[in-house]
Structures are given as structure tokens and as C-alpha cells.
N, C-alpha and C positions, 0 to 999 in steps of 0.2 A: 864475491869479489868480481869486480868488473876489469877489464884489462882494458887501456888505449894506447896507441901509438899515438905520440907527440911529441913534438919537438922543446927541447928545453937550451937554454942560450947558454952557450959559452963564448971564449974570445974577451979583450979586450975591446974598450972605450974607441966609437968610432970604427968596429973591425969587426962586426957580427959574422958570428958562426955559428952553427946550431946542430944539437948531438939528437938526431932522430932516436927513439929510446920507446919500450916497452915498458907501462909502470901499469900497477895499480891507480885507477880512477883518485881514488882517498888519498895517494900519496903527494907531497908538493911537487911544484915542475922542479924546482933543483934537487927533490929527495932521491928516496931509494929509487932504484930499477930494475926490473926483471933481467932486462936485458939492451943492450943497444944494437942497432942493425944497420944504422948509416951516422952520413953525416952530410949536410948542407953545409953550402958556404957561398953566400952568395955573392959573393966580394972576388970569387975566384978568376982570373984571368981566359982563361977555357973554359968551355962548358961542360966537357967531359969531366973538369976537375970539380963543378960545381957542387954535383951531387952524387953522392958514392953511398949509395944503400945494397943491402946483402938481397936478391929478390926471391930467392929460397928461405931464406927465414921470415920476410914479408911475409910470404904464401902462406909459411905456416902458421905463424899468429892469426891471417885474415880469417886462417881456414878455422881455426880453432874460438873463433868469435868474438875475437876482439874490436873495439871498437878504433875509428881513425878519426882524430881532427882535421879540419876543412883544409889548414895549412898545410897538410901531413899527405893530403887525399890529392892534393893540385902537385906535391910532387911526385909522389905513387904514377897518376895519370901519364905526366911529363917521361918516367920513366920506362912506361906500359906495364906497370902492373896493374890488374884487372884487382878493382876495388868495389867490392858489391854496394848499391844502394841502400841505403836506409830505410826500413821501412816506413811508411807513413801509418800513422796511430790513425784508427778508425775513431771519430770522436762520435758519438751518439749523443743526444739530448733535439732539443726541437729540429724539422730538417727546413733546412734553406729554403726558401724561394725563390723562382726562379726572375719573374717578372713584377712588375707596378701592379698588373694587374690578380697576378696569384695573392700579393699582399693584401693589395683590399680585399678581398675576398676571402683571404683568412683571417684577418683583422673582424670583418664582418660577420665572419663565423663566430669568433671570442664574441663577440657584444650582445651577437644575440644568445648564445650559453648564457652571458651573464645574467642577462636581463632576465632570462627562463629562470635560473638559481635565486636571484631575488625575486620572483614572484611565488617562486613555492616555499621559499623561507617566513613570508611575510604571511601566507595564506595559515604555514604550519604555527606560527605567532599567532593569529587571529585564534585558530581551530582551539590553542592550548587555554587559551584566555578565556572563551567560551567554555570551555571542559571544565576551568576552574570552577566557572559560574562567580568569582569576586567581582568582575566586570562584564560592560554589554560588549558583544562582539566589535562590533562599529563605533570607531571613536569620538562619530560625534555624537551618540546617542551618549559616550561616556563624559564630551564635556557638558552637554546637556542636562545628565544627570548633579555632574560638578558645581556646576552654576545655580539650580536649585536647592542641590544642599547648603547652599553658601548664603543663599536668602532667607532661612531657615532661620 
């Protein structure tokens, strides 16, 4: 079960207000709730009326690993509750380069690999063809031989 604070909309047409709320990730924005801990309103005349969240019970879902949406995180801040970073995912697979010239260079690298893997593919073709002994190594000596049998 994943936890987030989000905000879900209430209010009337033209009159947005919004009930800050504790849910399960899975659940809809207007479903169930763990629990609620404020409320926005941004339509409020004051700004002390704007925003009325509980910052002890904040602390304690943050603490307990919940996650916050962006909207949710910009009135956290507004409010000074201390909202941990996100971490960033280490992604692994090929690593970046840095410059034009790191590219070609590894660019350079792939072609000549490749060109090495088809020449020992093509040698290990030859070598097998020769082992078989059904034909001559060298393929022109094989169309050579082709063209002869065809005169026959």
C-alpha cells in the first residue's frame, strides 16, 4: 500500500476549494480516505484563511513515508513544513556522453567492434565450409567450379 497526500476538490461551480487528504495511491481522488489534515481554499479573502492544514499530523504521515503531490508539496513549503526530496531513480544502461567528441569516438569504437565480429564470423563460415569439404573454401574457386559443371 502506497500512501499520498493530495488534494481532492470540493466547493461549488466557480468556488474551488480543496480538502488536503491522506489516501491510498489506488483509491480515486473523490474516494475513500485515511484521513484529512487540512484544507485549501484559494478563493479566501485572507491568506491566513487560505490554507489551514494540521502540521503535526503532516509530519507524521511525511515521517511515516508517505508520498506528496507537486500541488500538495508547493503548499507544504508555503506553509514551512519541511518536505523531503524525492529521490532520483539511478537509471543504469549505456552511460551518456559528454561531448561531440566523446561521441565519435565511441561511435568509432561500435564500428570497429563490428567490423572485427564480422570478420571472424565470415572466417568461421569459410573454416566450416572447408571442414565440410562439400565446397572449396574461396568462393570463387566455387563459382568456378559451378560454371564448369554447367558446361558439362
Amino acid at each position: 500500500m502506497s500512501v499520498l497526500i493530495r488534494m481532492s476538490r470540493i466547493g461549488r461551480k466557480n468556488r474551488p476549494s480543496y480538502r488536503i487528504s491522506v489516501a491510498d495511491d489506488r483509491y480515486p481522488l473523490d474516494g475513500r480516505v485515511i484521513e484529512d489534515i487540512g484544507v485549501y481554499d484559494p478563493l479566501a479573502p485572507r491568506a491566513e484563511m487560505r490554507m489551514k492544514v494540521d502540521p503535526e499530523r503532516a509530519k507524521h504521515w511525511l515521517g511515516t513515508g508517505a508520498r506528496v503531490s507537486d500541488t500538495v508539496r508547493s503548499v507544504f513549503n508555503k506553509l514551512g513544513v519541511s518536505v523531503p526530496v524525492p529521490k532520483r531513480r539511478h537509471r543504469t544502461g549505456r552511460v551518456a556522453t559528454k561531448t561531440r567528441g566523446h561521441k565519435l569516438a565511441a561511435k568509432a569504437t561500435r564500428v570497429e567492434l563490428k567490423a572485427q565480429r564480422r570478420v571472424a564470423r565470415l572466417a568461421a563460415r569459410k573454416a566450416a565450409k572447408a571442414a565440410a569439404g562439400d565446397a572449396p573454401a574461396d568462393p570463387k574457386a566455387a563459382k568456378q567450379a559451378g560454371a564448369k559443371a554447367a558446361k558439362k
